[in-house]
Backbone as CSV, one residue per row, in Angstrom:
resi,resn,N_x,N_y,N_z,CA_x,CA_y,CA_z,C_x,C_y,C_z
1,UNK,25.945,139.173,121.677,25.352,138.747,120.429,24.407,139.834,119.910
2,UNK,24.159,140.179,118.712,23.482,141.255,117.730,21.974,140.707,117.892
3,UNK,21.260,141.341,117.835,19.872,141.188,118.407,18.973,142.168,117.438
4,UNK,17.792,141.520,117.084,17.179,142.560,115.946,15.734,143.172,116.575
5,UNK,14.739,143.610,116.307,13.444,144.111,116.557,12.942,143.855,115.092
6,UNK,11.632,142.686,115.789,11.003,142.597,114.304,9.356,143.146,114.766
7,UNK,8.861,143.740,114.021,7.059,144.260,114.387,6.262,144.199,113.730
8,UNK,4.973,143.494,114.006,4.393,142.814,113.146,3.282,143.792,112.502
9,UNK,3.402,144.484,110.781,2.769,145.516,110.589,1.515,145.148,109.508
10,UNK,1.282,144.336,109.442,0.224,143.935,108.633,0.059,142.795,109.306
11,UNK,-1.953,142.389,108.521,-2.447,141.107,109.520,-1.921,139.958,108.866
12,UNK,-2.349,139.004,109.955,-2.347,137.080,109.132,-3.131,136.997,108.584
13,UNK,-4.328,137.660,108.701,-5.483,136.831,108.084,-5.209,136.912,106.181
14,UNK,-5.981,135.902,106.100,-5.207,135.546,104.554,-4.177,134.967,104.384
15,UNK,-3.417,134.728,105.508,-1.696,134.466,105.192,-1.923,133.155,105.307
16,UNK,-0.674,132.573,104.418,-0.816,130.585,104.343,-0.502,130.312,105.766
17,UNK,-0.993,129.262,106.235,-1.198,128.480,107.262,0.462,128.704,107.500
18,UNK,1.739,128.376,106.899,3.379,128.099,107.466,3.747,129.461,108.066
19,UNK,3.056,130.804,107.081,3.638,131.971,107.484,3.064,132.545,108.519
20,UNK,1.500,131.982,109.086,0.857,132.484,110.292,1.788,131.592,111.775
21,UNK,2.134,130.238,111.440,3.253,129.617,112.248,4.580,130.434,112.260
22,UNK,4.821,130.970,111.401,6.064,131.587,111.633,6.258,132.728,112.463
23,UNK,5.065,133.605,111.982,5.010,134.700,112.820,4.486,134.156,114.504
24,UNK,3.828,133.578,114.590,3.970,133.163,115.845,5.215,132.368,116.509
25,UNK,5.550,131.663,115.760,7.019,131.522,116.302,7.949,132.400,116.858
26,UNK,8.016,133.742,115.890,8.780,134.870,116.794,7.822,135.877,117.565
27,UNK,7.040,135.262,117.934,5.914,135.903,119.047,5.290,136.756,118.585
28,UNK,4.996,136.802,117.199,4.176,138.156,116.948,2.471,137.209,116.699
29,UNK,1.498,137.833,117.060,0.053,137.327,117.252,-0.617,138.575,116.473
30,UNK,-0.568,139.722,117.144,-1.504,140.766,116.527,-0.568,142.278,116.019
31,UNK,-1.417,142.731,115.532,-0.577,143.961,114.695,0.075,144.595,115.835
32,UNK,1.384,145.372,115.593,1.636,146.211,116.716,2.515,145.068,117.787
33,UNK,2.556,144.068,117.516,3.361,142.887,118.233,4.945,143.470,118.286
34,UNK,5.467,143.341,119.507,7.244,143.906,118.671,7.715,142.801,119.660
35,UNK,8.861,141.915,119.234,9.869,141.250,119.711,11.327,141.355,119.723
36,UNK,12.129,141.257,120.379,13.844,140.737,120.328,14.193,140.069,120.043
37,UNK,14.315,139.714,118.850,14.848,138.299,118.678,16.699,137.977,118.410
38,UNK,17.395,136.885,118.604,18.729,137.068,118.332,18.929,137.496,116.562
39,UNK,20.221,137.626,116.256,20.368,137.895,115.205,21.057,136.570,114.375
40,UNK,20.803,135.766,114.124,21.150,134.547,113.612,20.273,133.636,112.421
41,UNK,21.208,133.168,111.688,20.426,132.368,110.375,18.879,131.791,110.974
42,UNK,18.777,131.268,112.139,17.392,130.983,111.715,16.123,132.016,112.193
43,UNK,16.282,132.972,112.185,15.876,134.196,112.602,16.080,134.923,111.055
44,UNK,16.908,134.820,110.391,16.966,135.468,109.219,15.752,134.870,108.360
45,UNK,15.783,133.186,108.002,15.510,132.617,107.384,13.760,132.789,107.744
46,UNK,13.531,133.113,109.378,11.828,133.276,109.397,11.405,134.651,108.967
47,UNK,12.590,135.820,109.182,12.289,136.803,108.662,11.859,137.105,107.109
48,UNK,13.064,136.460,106.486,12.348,135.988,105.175,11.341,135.671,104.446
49,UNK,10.582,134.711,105.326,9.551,134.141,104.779,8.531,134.564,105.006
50,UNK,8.840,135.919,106.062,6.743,137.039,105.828,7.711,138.249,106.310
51,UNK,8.438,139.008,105.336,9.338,140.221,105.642,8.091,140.929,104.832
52,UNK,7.292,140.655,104.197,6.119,141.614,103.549,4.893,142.057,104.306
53,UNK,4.852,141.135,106.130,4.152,141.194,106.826,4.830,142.337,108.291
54,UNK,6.075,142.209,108.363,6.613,143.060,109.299,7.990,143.755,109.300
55,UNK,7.878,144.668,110.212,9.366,145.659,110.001,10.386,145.391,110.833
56,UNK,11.444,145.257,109.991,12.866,144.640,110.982,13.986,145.866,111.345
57,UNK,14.125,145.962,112.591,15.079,146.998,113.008,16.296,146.405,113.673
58,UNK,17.486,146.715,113.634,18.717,146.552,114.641,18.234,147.016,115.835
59,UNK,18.360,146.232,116.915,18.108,146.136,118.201,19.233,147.653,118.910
């Protein structure tokens, strides 16, 4: 299965309460955070919703 690298390059603070849940959802907490996540719709769909907060790479 296709697997992405997402890294979390700007802070939460300021960010609405759903998009600071989100990013913790794919494990990112503090700047400089990097995860694996699979490559699949609901992984797309959180990427989506704070892609202005972090950088997404092909695994």
């Amino acid at each position: 299965m296709a697997q992405i690298t997402v890294k979390l390059v700007k802070s939460l603070i300021g960010c609405k309460k759903d998009q600071i849940a989100t990013a913790r959802s794919l494990g990112l907490a503090k700047i400089g955070d990097v995860t694996v996540q699979p490559d699949n719709e609901q992984t797309k769909g959180k990427v989506a919703k704070i892609i202005h907060l972090i950088e997404v790479k092909n695994a």
